[in-house]
C-alpha positions in Angstrom: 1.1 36.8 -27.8 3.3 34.0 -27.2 5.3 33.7 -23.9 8.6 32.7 -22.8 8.6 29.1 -22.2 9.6 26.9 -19.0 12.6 25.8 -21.0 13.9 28.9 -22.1 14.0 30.7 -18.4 17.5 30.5 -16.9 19.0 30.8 -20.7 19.8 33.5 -22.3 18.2 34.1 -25.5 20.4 35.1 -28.5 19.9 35.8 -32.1 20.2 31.7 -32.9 18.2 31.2 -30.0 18.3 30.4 -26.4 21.9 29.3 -24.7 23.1 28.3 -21.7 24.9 30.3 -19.7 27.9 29.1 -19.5 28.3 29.0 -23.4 29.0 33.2 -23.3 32.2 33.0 -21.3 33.3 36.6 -21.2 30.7 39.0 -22.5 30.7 42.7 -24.3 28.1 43.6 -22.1 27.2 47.2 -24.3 28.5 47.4 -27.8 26.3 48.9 -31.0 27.3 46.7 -34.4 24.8 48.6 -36.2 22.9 51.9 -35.3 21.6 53.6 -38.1 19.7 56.6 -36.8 19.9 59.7 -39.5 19.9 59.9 -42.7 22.3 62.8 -43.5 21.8 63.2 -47.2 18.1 63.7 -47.1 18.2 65.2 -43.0 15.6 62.8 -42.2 15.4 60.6 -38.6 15.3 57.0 -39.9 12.0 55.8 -38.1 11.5 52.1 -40.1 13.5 49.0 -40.1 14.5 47.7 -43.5 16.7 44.3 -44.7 20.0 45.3 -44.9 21.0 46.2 -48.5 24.0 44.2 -49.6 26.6 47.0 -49.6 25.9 47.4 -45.8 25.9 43.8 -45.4 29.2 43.7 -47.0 30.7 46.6 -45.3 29.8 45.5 -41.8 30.7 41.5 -42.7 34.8 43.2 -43.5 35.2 46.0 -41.2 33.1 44.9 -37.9 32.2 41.3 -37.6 36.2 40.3 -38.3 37.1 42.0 -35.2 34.5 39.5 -32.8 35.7 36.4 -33.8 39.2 36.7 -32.2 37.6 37.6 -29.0 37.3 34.0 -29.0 40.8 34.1 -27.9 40.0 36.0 -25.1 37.2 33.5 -23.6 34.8 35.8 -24.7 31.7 34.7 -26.8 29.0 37.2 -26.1 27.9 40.3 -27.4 25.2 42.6 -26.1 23.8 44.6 -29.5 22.0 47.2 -27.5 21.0 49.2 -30.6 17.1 50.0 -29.5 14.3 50.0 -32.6 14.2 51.2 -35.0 18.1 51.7 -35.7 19.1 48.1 -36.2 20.2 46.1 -38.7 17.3 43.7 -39.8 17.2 40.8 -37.0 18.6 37.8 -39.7 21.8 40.0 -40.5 22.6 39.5 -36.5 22.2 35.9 -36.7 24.5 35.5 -40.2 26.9 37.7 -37.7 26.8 35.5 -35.1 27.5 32.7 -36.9 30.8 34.1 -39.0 32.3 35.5 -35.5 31.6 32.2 -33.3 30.1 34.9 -31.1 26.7 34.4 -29.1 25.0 38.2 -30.2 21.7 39.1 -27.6 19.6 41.3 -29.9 17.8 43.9 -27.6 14.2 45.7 -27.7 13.2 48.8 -26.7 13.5 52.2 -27.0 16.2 55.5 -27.1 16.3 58.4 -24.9 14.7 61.9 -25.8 18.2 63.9 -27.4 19.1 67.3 -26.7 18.4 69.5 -29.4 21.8 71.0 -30.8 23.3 67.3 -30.2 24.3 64.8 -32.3 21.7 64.7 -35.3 18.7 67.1 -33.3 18.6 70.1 -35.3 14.6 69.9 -34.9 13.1 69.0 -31.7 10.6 66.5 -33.5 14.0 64.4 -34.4 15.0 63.9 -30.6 13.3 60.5 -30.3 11.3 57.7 -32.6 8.0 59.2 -32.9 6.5 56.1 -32.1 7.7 56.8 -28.5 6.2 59.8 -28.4 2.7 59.2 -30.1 2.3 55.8 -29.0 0.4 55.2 -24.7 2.6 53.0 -22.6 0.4 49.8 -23.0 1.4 49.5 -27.2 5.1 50.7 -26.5 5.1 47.3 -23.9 3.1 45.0 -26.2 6.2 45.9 -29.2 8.9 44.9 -26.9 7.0 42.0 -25.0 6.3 40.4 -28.9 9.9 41.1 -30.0 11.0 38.9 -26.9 8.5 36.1 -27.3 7.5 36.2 -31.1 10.4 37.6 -32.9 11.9 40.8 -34.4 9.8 41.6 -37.8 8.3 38.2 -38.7 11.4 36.2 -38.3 12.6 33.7 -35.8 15.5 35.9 -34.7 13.7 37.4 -30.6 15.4 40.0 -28.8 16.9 39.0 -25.5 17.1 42.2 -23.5 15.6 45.6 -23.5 17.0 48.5 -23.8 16.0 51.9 -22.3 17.6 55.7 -22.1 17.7 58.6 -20.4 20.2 61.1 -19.5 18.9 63.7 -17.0 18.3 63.3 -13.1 14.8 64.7 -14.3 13.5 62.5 -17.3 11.0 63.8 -19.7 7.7 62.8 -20.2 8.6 60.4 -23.3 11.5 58.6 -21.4 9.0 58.0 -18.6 6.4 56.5 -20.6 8.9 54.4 -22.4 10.6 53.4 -19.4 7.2 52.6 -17.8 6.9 50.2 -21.0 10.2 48.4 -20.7 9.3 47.7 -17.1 6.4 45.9 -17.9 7.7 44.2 -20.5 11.0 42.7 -18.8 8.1 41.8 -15.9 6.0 40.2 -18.8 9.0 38.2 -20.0 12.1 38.0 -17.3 14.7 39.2 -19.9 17.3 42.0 -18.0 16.6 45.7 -18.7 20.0 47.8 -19.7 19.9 51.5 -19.8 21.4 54.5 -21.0 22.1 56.7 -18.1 24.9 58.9 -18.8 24.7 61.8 -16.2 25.4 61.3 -12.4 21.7 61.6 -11.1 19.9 60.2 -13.9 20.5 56.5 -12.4 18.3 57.6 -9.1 16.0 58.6 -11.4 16.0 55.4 -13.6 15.8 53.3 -10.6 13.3 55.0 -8.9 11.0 54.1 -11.7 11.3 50.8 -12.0 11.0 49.9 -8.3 7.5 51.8 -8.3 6.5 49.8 -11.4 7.8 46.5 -9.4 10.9 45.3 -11.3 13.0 43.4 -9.4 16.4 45.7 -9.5 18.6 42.8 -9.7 17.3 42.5 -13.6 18.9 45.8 -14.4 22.3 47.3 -15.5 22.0 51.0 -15.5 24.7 51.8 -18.4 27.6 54.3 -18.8 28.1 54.3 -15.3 31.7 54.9 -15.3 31.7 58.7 -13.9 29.0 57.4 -11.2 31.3 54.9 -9.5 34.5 57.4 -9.9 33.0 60.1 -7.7 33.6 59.2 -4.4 30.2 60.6 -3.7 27.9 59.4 -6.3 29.5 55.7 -5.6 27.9 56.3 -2.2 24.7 56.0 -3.8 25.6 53.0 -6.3 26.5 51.6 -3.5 22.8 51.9 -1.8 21.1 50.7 -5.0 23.4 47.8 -5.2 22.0 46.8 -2.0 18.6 46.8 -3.0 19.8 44.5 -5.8 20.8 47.2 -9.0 23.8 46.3 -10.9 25.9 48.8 -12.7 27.8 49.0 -16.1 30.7 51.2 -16.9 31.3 51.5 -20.6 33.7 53.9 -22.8 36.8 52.3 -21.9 38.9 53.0 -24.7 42.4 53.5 -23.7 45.1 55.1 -26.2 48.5 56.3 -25.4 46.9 60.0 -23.5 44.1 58.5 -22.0 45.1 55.7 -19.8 45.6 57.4 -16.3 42.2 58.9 -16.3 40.8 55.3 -15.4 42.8 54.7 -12.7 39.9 56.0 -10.5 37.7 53.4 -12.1 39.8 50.8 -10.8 40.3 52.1 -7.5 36.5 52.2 -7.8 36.0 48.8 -8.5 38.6 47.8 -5.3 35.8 49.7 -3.7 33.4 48.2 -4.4 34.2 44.9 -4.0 35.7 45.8 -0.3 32.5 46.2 -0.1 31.2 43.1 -0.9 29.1 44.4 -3.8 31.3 43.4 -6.8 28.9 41.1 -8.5 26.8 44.1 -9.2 29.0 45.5 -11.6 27.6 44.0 -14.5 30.2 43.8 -17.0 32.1 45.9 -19.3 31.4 48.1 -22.2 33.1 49.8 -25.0 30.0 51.1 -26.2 32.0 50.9 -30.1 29.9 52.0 -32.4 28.7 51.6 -36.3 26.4 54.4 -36.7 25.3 57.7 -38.3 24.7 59.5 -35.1 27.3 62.0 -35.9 27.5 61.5 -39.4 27.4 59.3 -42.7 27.4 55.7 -41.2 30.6 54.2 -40.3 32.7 53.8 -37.3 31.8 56.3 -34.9 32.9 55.8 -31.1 36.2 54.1 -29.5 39.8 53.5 -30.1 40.2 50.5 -32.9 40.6 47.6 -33.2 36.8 47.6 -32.9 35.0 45.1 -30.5 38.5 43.8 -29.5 40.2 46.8 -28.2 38.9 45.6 -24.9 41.2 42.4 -24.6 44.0 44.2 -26.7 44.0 47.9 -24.8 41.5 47.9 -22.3 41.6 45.2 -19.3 45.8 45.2 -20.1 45.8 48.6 -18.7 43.2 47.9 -15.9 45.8 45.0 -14.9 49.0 47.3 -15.3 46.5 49.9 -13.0 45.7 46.8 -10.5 42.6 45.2 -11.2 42.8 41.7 -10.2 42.2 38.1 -11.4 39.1 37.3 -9.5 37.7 41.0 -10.1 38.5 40.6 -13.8 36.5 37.4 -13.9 33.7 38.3 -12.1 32.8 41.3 -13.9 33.6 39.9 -17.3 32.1 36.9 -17.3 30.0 35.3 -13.6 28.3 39.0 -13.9 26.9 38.8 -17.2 26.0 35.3 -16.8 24.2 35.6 -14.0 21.9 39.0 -15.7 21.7 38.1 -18.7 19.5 34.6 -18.8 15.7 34.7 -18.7 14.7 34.9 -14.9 
């Protein structure tokens, strides 16, 4: 395999190659612009990446990729597609993307949690994650991501910049472990920034746990959907003690509409918290987590308020302001926070 190079380290590597810094501004630090996981018509998990047909191509070039470029406007020129294999669009759609928004797009690796039967599309338990995950030992699932990063994504110059893991239980099950044991050795085998999918309070300790045993430093990952965790009073106690020991956290889900606004007050006060502190920059950014996907259906917009991708300089961070978050916190988890994770370390 190929490794990452002395010049690329301390960029960030994006879909049209490696960047400084700098060059993202403000970042969407967890959004999906394609995550195609079920096919409903024939009830079948999707479990190969294909090129994009041209009627998806043209569907996602009018009603998603539009929305990025006046972000622009908002300083903000990077985009975290943390749509794991083997539900992303094919890797050169993502660098056409990037080029029509004027938007930096980090393309990530790695692999999905194991789904509860009865949710989303698991009406069978083998449909719960790729098979690949759960046929394939630790030491292939590592060698996929670590030759996405330093290689490329399907035989094309287009390399994933991050990896992506999931769980969602304080107790993970035996395919989340292995593939988390695999994302760890990979982001150790490369320096790119592990993000998760951690969703119940719990589940973080567990995530975190992990990788310290398998020796990655903990300042190269953003546990994900970390909103609930920091509003509890008591599981922000024990953000607050990973944060220490160098873990950075992500809240995502932030879509605000006319009922919803006051319930992320809490967040905000959260944030005050946490900077008191002295441990804001280890809130690594913000997320709508707005989706294109067939999770709960025929694919299509799926998650989040619209305007998609946007919303969060249009809806979101206005009501955070209106609720009192402040210039320099704004800044610094927008924008110093994600460009300090995200480059090749």
């Amino acid at each position: 395999m190929s490794a990452i190079t002395a010049g690329e380290k301390g960029n960030v590597m994006t879909v049209n190659g490696p960047v400084e810094p700098g060059a993202l501004g403000r970042v969407l630090m967890h959004e999906h612009l394609h995550c195609d996981i079920f096919d409903w018509g024939a009830k079948k998990l999707l479990s190969e990446e294909k090129p994009i047909t041209a009627e998806r191509r043209a569907y996602l070039m009018t009603a998603a990729v539009p929305y990025l470029k006046p972000c622009n406007e908002h300083d903000c020129f990077g985009f975290l597609e943390v749509t794991p294999a083997p539900w992303r669009a094919w890797p050169t759609f993502y660098a056409e993307a990037a080029k029509a928004a004027n938007m930096h797009i980090v393309l990530c690796t790695g692999f999905y949690r194991d789904v509860e039967q009865g949710t989303y599309w698991v009406k069978r338990p083998e449909d719960s994650i790729w098979p690949f995950v759960r046929e394939a030992p630790v030491d292939q699932l590592a060698d996929f991501c670590i030759r996405e990063i330093t290689e490329g994504v399907h035989g094309t110059e287009v390399r994933a910049g991050a990896i992506k893991l999931g769980s969602s239980q304080p107790e993970m099950t035996e395919p989340e472990k292995k593939a988390l044991r695999a994302g760890a050795r990979a982001q150790k085998a490369t320096g790119v920034h592990i993000t998760t999918h951690c969703t119940r309070i719990g589940a973080e300790t567990a995530q975190l746990e992990l990788f310290d045993k398998e020796g990655v430093d903990l300042s190269r990952v953003a546990i994900g959907h970390t909103a609930p965790h920091l509003m509890n009073p008591e599981s922000r106690k024990t953000c607050l003690e990973w944060m220490k020991r160098g873990a950075n956290f992500l809240p995502t889900n932030m879509s605000i509409n006319e009922g919803n606004g006051d319930r992320w007050r809490p967040l905000v006060e959260a944030i005050h918290d946490v900077f008191d502190a002295g441990y804001g920059d280890h809130i690594a950014g913000f997320g709508l987590d707005w989706a294109f996907s067939s999770e709960s259906g025929p694919f299509g917009p799926c998650i989040g308020q619209p305007p998609p991708f946007l919303h969060m300089y249009t809806h979101t961070l206005p009501a955070f302001r209106k609720m009192g978050l402040t210039p320099e916190e704004e800044e610094q988890i927008m924008a110093k926070s994600p460009q300090r994770i995200l480059p090749v370390r």
